[in-house]
LUMVO-663515 format. One line per field, with one value per residue (C-alpha): residue in three letters; residue number from 1; x, y, z; chain. Coordinates in nm, 4 decimals. Example, Ala and Ser with C-alpha at 12.3 -4.5 7.8 and 13.67 -1.06 7.14 Angstrom:
BEGIN
aa	(Ala:Ser)
i	(1:2)
u	(1.2300:1.3670)
v	(-0.4500:-0.1060)
w	(0.7800:0.7140)
ch	(A:A)
//
This chain:
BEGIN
aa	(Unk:Unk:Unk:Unk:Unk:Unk:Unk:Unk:Unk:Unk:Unk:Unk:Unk:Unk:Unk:Unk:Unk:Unk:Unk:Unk:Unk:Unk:Unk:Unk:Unk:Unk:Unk:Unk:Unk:Unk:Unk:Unk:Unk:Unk:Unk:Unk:Unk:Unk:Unk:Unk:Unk:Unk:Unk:Unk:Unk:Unk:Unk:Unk:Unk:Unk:Unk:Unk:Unk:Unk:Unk:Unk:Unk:Unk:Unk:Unk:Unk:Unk:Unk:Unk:Unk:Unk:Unk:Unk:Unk:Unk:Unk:Unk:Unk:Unk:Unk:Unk:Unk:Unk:Unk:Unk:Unk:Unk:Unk:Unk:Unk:Unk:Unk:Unk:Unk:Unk:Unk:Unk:Unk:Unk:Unk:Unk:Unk:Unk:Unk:Unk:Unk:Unk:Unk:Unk:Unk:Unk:Unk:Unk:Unk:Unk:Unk:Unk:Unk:Unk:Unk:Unk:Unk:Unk:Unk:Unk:Unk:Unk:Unk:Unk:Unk:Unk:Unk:Unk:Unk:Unk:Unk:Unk:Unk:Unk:Unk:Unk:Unk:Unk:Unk:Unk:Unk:Unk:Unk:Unk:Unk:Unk:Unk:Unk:Unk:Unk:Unk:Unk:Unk:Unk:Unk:Unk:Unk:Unk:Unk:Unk:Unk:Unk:Unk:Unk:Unk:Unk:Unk:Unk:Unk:Unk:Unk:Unk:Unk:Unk:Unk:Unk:Unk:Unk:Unk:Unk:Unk:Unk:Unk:Unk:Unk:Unk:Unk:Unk:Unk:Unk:Unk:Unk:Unk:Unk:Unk:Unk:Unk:Unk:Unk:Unk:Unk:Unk:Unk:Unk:Unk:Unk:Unk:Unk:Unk:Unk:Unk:Unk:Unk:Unk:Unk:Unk:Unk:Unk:Unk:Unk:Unk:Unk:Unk:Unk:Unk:Unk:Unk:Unk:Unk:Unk:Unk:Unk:Unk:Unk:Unk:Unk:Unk:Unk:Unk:Unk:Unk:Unk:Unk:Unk:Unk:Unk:Unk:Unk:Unk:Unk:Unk:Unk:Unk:Unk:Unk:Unk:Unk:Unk:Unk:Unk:Unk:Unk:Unk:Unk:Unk:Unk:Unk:Unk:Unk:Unk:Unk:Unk:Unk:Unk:Unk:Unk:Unk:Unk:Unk:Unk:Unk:Unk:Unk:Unk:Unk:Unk:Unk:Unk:Unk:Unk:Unk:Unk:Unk:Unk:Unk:Unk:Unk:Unk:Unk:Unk:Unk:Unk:Unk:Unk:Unk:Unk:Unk:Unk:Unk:Unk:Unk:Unk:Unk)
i	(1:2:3:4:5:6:7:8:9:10:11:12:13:14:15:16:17:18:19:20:21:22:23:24:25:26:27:28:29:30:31:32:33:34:35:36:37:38:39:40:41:42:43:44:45:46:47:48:49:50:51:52:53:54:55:56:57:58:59:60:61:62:63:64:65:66:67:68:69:70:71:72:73:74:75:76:77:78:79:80:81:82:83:84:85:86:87:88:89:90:91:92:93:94:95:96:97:98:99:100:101:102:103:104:105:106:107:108:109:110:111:112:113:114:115:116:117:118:119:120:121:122:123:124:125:126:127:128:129:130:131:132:133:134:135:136:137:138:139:140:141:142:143:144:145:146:147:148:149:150:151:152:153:154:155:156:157:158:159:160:161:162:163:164:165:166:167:168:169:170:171:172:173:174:175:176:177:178:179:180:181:182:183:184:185:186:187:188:189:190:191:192:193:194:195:196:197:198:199:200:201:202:203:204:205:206:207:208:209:210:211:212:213:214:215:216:217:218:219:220:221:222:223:224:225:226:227:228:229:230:231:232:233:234:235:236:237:238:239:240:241:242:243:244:245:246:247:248:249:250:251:252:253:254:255:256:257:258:259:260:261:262:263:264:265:266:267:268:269:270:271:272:273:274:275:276:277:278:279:280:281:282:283:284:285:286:287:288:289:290:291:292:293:294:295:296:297:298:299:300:301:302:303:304:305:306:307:308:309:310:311:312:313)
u	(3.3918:3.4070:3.3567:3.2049:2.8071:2.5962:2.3387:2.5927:2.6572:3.0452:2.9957:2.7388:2.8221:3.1978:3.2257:2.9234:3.0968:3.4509:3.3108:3.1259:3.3911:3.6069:3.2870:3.2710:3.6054:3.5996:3.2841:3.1528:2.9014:2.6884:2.6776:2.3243:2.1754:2.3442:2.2934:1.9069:1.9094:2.0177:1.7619:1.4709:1.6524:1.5197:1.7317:1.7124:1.8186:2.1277:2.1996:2.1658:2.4189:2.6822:2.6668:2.7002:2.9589:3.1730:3.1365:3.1548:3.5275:3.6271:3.5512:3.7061:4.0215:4.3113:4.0610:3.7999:3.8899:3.8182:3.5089:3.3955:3.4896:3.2940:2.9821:3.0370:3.0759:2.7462:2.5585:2.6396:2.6296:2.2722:2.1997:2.2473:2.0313:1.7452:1.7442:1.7195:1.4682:1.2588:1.2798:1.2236:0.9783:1.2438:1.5591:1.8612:1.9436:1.7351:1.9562:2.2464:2.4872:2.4668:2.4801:2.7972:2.9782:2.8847:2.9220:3.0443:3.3680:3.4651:3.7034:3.7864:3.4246:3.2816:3.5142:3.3885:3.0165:3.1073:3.2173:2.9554:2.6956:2.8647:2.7767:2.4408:2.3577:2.3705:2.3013:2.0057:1.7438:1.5378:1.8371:1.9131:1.5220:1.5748:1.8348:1.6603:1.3548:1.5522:1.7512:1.4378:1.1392:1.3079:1.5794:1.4262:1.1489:1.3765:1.3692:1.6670:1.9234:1.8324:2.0071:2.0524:2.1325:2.2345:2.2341:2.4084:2.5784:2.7472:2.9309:2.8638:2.6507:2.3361:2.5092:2.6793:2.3485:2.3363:2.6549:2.7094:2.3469:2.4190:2.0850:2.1760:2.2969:2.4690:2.5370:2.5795:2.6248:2.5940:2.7217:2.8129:3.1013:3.4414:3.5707:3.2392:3.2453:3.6065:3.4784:3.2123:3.4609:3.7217:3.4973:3.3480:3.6817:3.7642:3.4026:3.5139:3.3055:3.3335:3.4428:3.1427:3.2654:2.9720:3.0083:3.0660:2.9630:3.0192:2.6302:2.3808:2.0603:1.9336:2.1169:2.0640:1.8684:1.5237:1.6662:1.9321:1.9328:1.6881:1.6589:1.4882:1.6088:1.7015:1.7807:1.7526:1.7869:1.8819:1.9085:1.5948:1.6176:1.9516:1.7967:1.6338:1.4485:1.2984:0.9992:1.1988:1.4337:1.1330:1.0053:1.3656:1.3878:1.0707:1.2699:1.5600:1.3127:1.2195:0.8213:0.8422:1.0630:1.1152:1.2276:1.3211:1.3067:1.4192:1.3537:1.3528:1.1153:1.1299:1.4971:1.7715:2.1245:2.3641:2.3206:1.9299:1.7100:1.3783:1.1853:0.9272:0.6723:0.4958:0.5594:0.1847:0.3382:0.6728:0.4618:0.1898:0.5631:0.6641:0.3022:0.2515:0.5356:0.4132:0.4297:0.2144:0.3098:0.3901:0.4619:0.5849:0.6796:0.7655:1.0173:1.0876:1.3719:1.5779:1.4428:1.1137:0.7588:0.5585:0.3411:0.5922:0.7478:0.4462:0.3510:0.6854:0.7736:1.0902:1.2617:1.0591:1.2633:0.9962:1.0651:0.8522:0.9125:0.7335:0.6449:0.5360:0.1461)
v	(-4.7263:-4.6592:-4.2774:-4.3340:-4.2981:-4.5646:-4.4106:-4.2095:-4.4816:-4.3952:-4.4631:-4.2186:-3.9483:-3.9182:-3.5882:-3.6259:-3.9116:-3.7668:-3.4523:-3.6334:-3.8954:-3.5729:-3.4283:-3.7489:-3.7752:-3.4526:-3.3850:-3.7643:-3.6087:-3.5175:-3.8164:-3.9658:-3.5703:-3.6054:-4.0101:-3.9186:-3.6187:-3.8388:-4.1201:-3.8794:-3.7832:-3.8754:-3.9517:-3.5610:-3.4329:-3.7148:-3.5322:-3.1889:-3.2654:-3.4261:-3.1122:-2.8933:-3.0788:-3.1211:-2.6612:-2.6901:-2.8770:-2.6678:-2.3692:-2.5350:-2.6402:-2.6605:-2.5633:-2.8502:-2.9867:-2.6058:-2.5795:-2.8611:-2.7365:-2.4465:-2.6281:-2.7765:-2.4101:-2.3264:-2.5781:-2.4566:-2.0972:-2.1589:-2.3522:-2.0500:-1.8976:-2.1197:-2.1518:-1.7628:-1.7396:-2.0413:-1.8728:-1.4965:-1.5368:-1.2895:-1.2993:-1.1642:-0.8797:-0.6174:-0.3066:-0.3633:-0.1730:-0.4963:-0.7414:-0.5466:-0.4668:-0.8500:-1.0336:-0.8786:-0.6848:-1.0173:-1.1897:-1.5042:-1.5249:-1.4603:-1.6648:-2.0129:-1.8734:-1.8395:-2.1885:-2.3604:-2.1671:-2.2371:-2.6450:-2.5935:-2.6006:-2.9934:-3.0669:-2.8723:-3.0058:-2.6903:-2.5062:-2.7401:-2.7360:-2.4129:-2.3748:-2.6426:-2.3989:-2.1172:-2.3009:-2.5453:-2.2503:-1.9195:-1.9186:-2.1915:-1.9569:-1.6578:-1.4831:-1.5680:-1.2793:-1.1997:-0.9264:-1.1104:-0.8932:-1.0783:-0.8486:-1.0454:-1.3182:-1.4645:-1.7713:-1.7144:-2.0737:-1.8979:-1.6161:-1.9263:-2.0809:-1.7625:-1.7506:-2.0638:-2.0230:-1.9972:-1.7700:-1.5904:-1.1936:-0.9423:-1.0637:-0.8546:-0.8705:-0.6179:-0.6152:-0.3858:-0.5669:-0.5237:-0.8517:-1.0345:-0.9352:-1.0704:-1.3804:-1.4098:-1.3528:-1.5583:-1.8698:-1.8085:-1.8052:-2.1592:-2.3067:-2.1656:-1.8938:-2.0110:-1.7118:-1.5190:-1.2435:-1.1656:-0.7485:-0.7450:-0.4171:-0.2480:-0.0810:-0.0079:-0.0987:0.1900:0.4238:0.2741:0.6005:0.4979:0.5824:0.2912:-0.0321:-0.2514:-0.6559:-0.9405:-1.1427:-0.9996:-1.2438:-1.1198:-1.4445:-1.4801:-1.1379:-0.9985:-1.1348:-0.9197:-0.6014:-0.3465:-0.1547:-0.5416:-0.3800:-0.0009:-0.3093:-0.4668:-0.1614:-0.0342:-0.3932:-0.2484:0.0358:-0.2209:-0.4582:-0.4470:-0.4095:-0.8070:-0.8597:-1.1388:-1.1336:-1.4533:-1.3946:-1.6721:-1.5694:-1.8041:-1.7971:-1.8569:-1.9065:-1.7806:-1.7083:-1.4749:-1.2045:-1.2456:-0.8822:-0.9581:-1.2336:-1.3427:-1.5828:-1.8059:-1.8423:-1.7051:-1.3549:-1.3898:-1.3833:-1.0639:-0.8892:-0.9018:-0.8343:-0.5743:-0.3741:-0.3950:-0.7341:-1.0324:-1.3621:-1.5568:-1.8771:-1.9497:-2.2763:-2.3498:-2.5711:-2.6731:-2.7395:-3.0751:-3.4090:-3.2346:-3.2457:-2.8600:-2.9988:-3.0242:-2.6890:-2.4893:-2.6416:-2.6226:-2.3113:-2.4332:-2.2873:-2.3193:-2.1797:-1.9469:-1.9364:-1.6538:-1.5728:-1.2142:-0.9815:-0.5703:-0.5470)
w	(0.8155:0.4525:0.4008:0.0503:-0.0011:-0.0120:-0.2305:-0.4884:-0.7784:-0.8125:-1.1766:-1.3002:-1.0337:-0.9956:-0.9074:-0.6291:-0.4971:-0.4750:-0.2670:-0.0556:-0.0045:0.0990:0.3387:0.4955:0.6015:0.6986:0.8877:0.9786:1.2000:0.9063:0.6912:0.8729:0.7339:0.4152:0.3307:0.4268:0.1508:-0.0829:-0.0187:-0.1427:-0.4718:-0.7887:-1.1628:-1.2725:-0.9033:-0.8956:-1.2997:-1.1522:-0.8267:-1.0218:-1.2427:-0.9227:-0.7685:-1.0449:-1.0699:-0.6698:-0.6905:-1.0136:-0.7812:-0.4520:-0.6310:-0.3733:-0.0989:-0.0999:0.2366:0.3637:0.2208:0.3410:0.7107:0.5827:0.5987:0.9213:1.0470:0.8483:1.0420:1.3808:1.3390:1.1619:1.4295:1.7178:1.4996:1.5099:1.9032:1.9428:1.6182:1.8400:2.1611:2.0672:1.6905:1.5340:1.3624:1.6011:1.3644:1.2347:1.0504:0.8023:1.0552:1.2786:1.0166:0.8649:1.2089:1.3170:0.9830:0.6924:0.8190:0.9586:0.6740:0.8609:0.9342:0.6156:0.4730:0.6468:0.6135:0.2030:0.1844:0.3865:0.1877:-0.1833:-0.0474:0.0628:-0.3258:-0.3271:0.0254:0.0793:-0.1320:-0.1062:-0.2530:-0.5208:-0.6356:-0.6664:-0.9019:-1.1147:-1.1202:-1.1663:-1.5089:-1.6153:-1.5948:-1.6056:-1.8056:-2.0397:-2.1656:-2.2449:-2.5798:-2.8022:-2.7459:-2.3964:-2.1970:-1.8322:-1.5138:-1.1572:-0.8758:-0.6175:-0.8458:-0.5080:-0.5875:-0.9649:-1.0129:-1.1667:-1.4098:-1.5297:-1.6334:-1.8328:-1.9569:-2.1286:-2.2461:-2.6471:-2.6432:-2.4107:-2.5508:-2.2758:-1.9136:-1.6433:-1.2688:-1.0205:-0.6236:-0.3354:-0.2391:-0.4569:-0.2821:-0.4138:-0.7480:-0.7380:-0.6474:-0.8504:-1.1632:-0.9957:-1.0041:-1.3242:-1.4579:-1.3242:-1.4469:-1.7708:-2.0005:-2.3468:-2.5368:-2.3514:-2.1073:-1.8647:-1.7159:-1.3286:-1.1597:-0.8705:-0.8611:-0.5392:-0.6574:-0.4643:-0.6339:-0.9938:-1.2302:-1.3922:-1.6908:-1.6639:-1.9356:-1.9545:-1.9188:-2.0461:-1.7486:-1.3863:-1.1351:-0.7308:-0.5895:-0.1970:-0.1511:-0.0254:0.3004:0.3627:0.3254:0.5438:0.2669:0.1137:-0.0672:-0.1802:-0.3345:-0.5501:-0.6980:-0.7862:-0.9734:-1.1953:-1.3402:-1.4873:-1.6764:-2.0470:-2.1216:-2.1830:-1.9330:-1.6468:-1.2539:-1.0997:-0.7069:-0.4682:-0.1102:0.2159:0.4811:0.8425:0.7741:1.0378:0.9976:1.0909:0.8122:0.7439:0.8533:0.6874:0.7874:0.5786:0.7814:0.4894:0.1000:0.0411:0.2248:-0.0115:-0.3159:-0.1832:-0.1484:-0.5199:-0.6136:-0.4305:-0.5872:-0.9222:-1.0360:-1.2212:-1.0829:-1.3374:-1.1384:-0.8125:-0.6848:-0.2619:-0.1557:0.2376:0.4005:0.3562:0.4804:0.5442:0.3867:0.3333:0.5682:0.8577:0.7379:0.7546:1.1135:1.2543:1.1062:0.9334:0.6608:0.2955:0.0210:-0.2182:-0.6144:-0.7961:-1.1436:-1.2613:-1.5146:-1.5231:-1.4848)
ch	(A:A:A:A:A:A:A:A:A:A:A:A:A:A:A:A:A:A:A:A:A:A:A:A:A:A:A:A:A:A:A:A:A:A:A:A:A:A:A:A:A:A:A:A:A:A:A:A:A:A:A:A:A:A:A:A:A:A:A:A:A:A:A:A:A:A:A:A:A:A:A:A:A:A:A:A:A:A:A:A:A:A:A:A:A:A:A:A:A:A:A:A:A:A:A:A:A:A:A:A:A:A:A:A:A:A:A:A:A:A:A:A:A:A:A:A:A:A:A:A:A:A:A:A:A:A:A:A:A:A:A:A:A:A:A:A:A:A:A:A:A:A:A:A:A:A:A:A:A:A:A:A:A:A:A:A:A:A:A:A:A:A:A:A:A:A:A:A:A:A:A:A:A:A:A:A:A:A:A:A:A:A:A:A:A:A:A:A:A:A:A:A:A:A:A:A:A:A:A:A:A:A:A:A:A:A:A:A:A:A:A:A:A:A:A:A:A:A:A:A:A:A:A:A:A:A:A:A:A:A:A:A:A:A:A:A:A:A:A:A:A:A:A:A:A:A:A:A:A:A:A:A:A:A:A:A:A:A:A:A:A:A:A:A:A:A:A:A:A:A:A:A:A:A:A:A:A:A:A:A:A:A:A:A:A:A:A:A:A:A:A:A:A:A:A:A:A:A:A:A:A:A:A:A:A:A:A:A:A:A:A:A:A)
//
């Protein structure tokens, strides 16, 4: 069998169809998921996933066959998640301790996890709608010269949004982890920055004065759900915008996986969160998980990926 897609026009979408030629060949198991992703994607998603994929293999480099392992191992590891998250209404972990003894001192592990997650940005369609929302309505409507903060730039795909933005003024980033914020520079470097040098930091949010700079932009996306103090996080984020200023949250819920601690049980609940700590919703847009309608999500319980951009009240 030929491992190319039968939906990716080769053509148009070289960089889409050389990774998934490689996924193919290396994970054949997945191509019924993947083909049927692809069958519900419209002109501008096909535009936005050759753009990813073509950052994706810049990042990847030498290492594209592992990271496409990587999401294999994503799959099943997400998987022994769901079963216990069906079977007990919870998520497995509840403190940071356990997610850092279990997960995140791991290297090996964390290492497969990184990869299979830095892929779920083209073949999760909830995850690829939001980075369109996240570049198409937040960053769109920022003031020329904005000052941009990340906390939790991860694989470095949205601060690169920002930093190639010509409108864009300061960018920073701000993680925990020393090793992350070596990735996240480590990637950017590959995708390229222009001239533009964004400022990685190793900063707790938690421990971030009042008194600190201010933003026009703050990004927290995928990081709520990691955190046992979710809502001491949100009004922290208050203190770092500008009067004016904007906070794009991305937050999934009913979503499992090995690292998750706060479990958020419908989008409507994601959005009272953000409020609740001081914010006007601006707009907020759901997406479900892929090859699913909101309908069967919000029966089933399945994973709906929630998009909230905010101001001060």
């Amino acid at each position: 069998m030929s491992t190319a897609s039968s939906l990716i026009d080769e053509q148009r979408f070289p960089q889409l169809a050389a990774l998934m030629r490689t996924q193919y060949e290396r994970t054949p198991a997945h191509r019924g998921y993947l083909e049927t992703r692809f069958s519900h994607a419209s002109a501008e998603d096909f535009a936005t996933l050759e753009e990813l994929a073509s950052q994706i293999r810049q990042i990847a480099g030498p290492r594209l066959d592992e990271i496409c392992d990587g999401y294999d191992f994503i799959c099943k590891i997400v998987r022994e998640e769901e079963i216990f998250f069906r079977r007990k209404g919870r998520y497995r972990l509840q403190t940071f301790e356990e997610a850092n003894r279990l997960v995140y001192s791991n290297p090996e592990y964390m290492g497969h996890y990184m990869d299979g997650l830095l892929l779920t940005q083209i073949y999760w369609s909830n995850h690829t709608a939001c980075y369109q929302f996240y570049r198409n309505v937040f960053l769109k409507q920022a003031p020329a010269g904005y000052d941009y903060l990340e906390i939790g730039p991860g694989h470095g795909l949205l601060i690169y949004q920002a930093l190639k933005d010509e409108r864009s003024g300061s960018v920073k980033g701000w993680d925990v982890s020393k090793a992350s914020i070596g990735q996240t520079w480590d990637a950017l470097t590959v995708m390229g920055m222009s001239g533009k040098k964004p400022e990685l930091v190793l900063q707790d949010l938690y421990a971030v004065p009042d008194d600190s700079a201010k933003f026009d932009c703050l990004t927290f996306s995928e990081v709520l759900e990691h955190l046992e103090d979710p809502k001491g996080a949100l009004v922290k984020l208050r203190s770092l915008l500008k009067p004016t200023g904007r906070l794009f949250v991305n937050v999934p819920i009913n979503s499992p996986a090995p690292d998750h601690l706060y479990l958020l049980r419908s989008p409507e609940e994601a959005v009272e969160a953000v409020r609740a700590a001081g914010f006007e919703i601006e707009r907020a847009e759901f997406f479900p998980m892929t090859n699913h309608t909101m309908e069967q999500a919000r029966k089933h319980k399945l994973t709906i990926s929630a998009c909230i951009v905010a101001r001060l009240n």
